[in-house]
C-alpha positions in Angstrom: 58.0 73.9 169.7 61.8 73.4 169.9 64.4 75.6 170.0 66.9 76.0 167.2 70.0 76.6 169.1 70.0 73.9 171.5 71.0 70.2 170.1 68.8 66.9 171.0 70.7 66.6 174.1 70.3 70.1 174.9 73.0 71.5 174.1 73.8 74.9 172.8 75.1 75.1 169.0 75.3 77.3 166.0 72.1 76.3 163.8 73.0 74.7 160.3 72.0 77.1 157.8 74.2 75.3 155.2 71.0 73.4 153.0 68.8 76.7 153.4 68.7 79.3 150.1 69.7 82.1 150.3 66.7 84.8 150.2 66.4 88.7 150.7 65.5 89.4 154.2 64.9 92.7 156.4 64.2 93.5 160.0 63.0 96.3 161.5 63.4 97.2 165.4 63.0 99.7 167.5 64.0 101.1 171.0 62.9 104.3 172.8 65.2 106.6 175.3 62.6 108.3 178.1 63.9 111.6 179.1 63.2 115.0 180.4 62.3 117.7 177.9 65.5 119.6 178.9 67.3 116.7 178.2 65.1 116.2 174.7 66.1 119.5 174.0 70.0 119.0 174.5 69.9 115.7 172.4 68.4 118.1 169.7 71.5 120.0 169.3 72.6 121.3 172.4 75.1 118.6 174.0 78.1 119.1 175.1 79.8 116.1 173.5 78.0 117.3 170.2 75.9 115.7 167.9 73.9 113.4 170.3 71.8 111.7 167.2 74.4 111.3 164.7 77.3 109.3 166.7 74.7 107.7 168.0 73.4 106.4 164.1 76.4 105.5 163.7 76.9 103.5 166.6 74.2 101.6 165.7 75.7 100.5 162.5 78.6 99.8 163.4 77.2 97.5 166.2 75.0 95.7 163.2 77.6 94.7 161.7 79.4 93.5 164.8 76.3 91.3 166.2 78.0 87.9 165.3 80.9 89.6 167.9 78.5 90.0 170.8 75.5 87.2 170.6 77.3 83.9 171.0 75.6 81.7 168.2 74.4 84.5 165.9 76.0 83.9 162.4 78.3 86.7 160.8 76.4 88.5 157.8 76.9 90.2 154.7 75.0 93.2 155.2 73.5 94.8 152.5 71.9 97.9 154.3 71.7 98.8 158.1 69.7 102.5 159.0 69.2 104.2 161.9 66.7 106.5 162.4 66.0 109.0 165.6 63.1 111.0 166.1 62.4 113.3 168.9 58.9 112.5 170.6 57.7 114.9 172.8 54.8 113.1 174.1 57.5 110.8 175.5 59.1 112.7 176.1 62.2 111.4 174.5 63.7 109.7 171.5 62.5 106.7 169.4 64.6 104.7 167.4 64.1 102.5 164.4 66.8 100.0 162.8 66.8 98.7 159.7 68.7 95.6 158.3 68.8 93.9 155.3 70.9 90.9 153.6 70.6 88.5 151.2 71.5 85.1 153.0 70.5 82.0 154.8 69.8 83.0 157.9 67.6 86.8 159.0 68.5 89.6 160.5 66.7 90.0 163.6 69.4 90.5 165.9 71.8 93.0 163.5 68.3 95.2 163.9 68.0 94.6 167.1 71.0 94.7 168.5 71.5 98.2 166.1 68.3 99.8 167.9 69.7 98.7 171.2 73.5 99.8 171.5 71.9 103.5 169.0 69.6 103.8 172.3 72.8 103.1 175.0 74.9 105.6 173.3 72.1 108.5 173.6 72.4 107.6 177.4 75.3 107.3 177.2 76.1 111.0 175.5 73.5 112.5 177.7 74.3 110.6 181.4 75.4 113.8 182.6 72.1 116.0 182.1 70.3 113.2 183.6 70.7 109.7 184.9 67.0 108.3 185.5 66.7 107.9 181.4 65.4 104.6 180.7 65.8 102.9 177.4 62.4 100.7 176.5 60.4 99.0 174.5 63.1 97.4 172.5 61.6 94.7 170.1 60.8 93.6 166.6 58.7 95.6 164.7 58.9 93.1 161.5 60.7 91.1 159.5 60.3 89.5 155.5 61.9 86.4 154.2 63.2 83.5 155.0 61.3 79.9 155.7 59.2 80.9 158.7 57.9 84.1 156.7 56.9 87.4 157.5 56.4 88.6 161.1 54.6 92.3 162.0 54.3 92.8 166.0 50.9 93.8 167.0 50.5 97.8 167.4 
């Protein structure tokens, strides 16, 4: 198997998606932020800094739709939908979070999902650093994705 991002001689570059059709596409991700339960609690509604869950959402939006800004070789996207959902897990205990991306284009939307997941789950720590700072944001991956030449993908359970 090659990679697509490295040349014949090895060399980094931005894939050609110029020939490709353009197709609807979604990704789905997801990250998780371990916690206490106090902590759980205060990301619930009790923060300081306020509503722990909904800057968060949105700073996992907004960090969709700057993806192409922060991975080097990532094309920039017309987005059609990014959302962000939390849930509070207390057998985690903690938070889950699930991104959502979809465009029509050339290329998929892996990254703007993960990468949306990702910088939701650092600003929880982030809003919540100074109830605890042993958090640990894991399990960040693909859940699935639709579209596109190399098909569908669902991660095993």
């Amino acid at each position: 198997m090659s990679l697509t991002h490295f040349d014949a001689a090895g060399q980094a570059h931005m894939v050609d998606v110029s020939a490709k059709q353009p197709t609807a596409r979604e990704a789905v991700a997801a990250a998780a932020v371990v916690m206490s339960p106090e902590t759980l609690a205060l990301a619930q509604g009790g923060a300081a800094k306020g509503d722990v869950l909904g800057v968060a959402r949105l700073a996992g939006i907004m960090a969709a739709k700057r993806t192409a800004d922060l991975i080097p070789l990532c094309h920039p996207l017309p987005l059609d939908r990014v959302a962000v959902e939390l849930s509070a897990d207390p057998a985690l205990p903690g938070l889950r979070i699930t991104a959502t991306a979809r465009t029509t284009g050339r290329t998929g939307v892996e990254m703007e999902a993960l990468t949306a997941a990702t910088v939701a789950a650092l600003t929880v720590y982030d809003m919540l650093k100074a109830a605890q700072k042993d958090m640990r944001i894991e399990g960040i991956r693909l859940l699935r994705k639709t579209g596109g030449k190399s098909g569908d993908f669902e991660a095993a359970p």
